[in-house]
C-alpha positions in Angstrom: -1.2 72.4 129.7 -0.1 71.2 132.6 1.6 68.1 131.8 5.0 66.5 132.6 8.2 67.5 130.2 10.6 65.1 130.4 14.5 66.2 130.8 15.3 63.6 127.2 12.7 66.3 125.9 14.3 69.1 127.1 17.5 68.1 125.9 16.2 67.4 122.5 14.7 70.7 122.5 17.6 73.0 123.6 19.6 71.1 121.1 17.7 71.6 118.5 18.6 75.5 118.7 14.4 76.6 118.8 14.5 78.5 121.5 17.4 80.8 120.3 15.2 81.1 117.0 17.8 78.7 114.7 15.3 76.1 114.4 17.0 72.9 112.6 15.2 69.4 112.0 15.8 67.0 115.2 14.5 63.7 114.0 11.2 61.9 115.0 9.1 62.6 117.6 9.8 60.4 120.4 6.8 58.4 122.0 8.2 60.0 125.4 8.0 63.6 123.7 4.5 62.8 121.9 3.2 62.2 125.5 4.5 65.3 127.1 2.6 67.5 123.8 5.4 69.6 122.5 5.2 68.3 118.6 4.4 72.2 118.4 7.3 73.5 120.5 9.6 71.4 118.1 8.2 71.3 115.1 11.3 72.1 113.3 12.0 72.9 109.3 14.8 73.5 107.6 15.8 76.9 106.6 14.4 78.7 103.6 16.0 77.7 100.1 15.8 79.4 97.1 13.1 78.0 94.9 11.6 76.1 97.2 10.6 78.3 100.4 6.9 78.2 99.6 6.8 74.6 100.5 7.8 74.7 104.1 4.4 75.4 105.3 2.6 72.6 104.4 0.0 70.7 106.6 -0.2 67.6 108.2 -1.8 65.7 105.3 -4.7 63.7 107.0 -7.3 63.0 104.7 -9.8 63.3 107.3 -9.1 67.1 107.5 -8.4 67.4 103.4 -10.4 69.7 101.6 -10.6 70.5 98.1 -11.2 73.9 95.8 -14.9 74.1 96.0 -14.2 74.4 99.7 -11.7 76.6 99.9 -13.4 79.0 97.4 -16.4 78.8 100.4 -13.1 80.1 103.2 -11.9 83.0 100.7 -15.7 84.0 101.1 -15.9 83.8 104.4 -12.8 84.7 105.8 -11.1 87.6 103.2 -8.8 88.7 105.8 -5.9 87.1 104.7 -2.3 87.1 104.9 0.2 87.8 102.2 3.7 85.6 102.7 6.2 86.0 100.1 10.4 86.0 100.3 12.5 88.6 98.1 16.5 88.8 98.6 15.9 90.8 101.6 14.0 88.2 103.6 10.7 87.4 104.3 7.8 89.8 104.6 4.0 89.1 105.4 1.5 91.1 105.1 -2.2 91.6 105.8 -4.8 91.9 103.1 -8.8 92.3 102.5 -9.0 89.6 99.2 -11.6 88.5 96.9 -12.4 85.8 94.3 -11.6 87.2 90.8 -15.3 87.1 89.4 -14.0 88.0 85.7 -11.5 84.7 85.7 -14.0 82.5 86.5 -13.2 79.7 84.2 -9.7 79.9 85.0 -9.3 77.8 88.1 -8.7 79.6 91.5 -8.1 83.6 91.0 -7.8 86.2 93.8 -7.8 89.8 93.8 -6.4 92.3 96.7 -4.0 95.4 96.7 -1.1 96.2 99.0 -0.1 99.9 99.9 2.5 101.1 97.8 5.1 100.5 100.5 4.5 96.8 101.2 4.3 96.1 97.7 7.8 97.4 97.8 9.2 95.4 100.7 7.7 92.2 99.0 9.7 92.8 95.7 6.6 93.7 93.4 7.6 96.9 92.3 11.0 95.2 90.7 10.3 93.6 87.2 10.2 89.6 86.7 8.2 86.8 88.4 6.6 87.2 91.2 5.3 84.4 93.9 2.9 84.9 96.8 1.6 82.1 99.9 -1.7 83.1 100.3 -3.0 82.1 103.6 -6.8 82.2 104.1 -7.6 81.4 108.3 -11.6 80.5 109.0 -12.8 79.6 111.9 -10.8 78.3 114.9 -10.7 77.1 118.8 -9.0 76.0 121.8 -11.0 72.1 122.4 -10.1 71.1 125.9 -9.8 67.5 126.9 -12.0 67.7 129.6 -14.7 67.2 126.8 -13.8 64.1 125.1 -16.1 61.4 126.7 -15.9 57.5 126.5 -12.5 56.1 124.5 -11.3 59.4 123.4 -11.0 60.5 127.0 -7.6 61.3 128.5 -6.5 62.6 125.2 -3.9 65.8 125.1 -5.9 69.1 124.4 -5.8 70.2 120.6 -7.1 73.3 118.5 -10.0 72.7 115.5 -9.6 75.2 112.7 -9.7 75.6 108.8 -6.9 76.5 106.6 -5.5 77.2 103.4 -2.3 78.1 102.1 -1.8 78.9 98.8 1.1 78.9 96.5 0.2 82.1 93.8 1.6 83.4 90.8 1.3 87.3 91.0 -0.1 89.7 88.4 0.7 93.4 89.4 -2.3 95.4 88.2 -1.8 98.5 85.6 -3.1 101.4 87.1 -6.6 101.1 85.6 -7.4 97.5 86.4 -6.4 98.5 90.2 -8.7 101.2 90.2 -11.1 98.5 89.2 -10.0 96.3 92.1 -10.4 98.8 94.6 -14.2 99.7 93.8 -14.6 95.9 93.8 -13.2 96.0 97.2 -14.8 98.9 98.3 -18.7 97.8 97.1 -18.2 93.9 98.1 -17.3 95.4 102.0 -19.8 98.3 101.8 -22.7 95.7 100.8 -21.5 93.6 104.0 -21.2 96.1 106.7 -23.0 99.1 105.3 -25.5 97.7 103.6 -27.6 100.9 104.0 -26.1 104.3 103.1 -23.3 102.6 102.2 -20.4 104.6 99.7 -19.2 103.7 96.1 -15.9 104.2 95.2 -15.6 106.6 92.0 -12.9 105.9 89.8 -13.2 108.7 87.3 -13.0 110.8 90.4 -9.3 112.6 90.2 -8.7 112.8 94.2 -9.7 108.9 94.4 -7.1 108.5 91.5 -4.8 110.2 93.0 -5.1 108.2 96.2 -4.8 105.1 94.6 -1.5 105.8 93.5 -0.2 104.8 96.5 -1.3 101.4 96.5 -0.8 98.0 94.0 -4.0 96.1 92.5 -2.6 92.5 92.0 -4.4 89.6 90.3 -3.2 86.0 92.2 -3.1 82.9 89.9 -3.5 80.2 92.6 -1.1 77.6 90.9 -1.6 75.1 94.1 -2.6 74.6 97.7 -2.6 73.0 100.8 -6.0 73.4 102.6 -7.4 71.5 106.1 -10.4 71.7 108.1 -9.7 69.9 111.2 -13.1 70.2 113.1 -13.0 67.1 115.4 -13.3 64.5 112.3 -11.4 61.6 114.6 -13.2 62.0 117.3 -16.4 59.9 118.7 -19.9 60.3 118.0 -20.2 61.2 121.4 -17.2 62.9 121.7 -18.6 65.6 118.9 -21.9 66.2 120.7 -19.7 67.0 123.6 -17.4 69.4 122.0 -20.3 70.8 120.1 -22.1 71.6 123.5 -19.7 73.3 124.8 -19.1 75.4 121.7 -22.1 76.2 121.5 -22.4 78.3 124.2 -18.5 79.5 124.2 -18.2 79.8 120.3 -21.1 79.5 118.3 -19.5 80.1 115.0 -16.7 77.4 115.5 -20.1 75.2 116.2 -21.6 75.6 113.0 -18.0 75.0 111.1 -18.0 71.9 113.0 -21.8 70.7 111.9 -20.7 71.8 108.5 -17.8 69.4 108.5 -19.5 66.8 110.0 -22.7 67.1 107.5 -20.0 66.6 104.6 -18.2 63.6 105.9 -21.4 61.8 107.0 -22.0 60.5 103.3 -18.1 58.7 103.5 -19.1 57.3 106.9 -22.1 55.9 105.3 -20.5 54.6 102.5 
């Protein structure tokens, strides 16, 4: 970014043993290193324990940014590309997934749908019996907001990133063999509708060769049990300061733009207030 690192910072930051991958806490962020901008560089965490790994990720709890389960229902909508974190004896594994909300568990709380291939399912521990756990992570919209459009007090601030989140700690269901069949045409006609809406294809599951095929992946049912979910979309900023953001957005990326609005149309009632 262009700014000054100071040699107390780059101390504190060789010490810590991040660059060489063994990142271990380092204490608070100094007022010299909060300057400088590398919080990210050092944010350091503990290494993974046993019972407890799914916790590491969790965001910085502003409750500006805080949103609840009606909203992140509205990012597994939008943004079904997610990834799929978990950590067996081996160590961890992530992997990417199309995922859906479970329509036929409506009434019980937050439930996701998704397969892996047969493979991954293995690497993640599924395919061995007992409990499973899963961190879901669903990623919307995000950005790069430069400095250079903050106006009035919020000028000379460090540059920062607006984006939407959710991580989500799930119990897993692996799917018997006809209930991931069912998955998969749910899959199949959710995407087809969106991208094909025309001509699209159904997927036939009384169709032998598509049986077949589907051996070789795992339906699983997600039980989201909790999460941690932000939309950080310029919240702290001015008045003015929005507009200016939202100009330039506008023309670089539209659809961060409209996330913004969005979040700015929901907090307006607890500015009102």
């Amino acid at each position: 970014m262009g700014m000054p690192v100071s040699a107390q910072t780059v101390r504190r930051y060789r010490d810590s043993g991040a660059h060489r991958g063994g990142i271990r806490a380092v204490g608070p962020i100094s007022a010299d290193e909060r300057r400088s901008g590398v919080e990210g560089a050092r944010a350091a965490r503990a290494p993974p324990r046993r019972g407890g790994w799914w916790r590491m990720g969790r965001m910085q709890p502003n409750p500006l940014y805080r949103i609840g389960e009606a909203e992140v229902r509205d990012l597994v909508a939008r943004a079904p590309w997610m990834l799929l974190v978990s950590h067996p004896a081996s160590g961890p594994v992530a992997s990417p997934s199309p995922v859906l909300l479970d329509d036929e568990h409506e009434g019980d709380g937050l439930v996701l749908v998704t397969h892996l291939g047969r493979a991954d399912a293995r690497l993640h521990g599924l395919l061995e019996p007992g409990e499973h756990r899963m961190l879901v992570v669903a990623q919307g919209e995000h950005g790069y907001i430069s400095p250079s459009w903050y106006v009035g007090t919020d000028a000379g601030q460090i540059p920062t990133w607006n984006f939407e989140m959710a991580s989500m700690t799930c119990d897993v269901e692996v799917l018997d063999a006809d209930a991931n069949m069912r998955t998969l045409r749910k899959l199949v006609a959710h995407f087809e509708s969106r991208y094909a809406p025309e001509g699209g294809v159904a997927l036939d599951i009384d169709d032998d060769g598509n049986r077949g095929m589907a051996m070789g992946t795992v339906g699983l049912r997600l039980r989201v049990r909790s999460f941690d979910a932000k939309s950080k979309m310029s919240q702290n900023k001015s008045a003015d300061t929005r507009a200016s953001v939202l100009a330039h957005l506008d023309a670089s990326h539209p659809a961060l733009a409209e996330r913004m609005r969005e979040a700015d149309r929901d907090a307006a009632p607890a500015r009102e207030a």
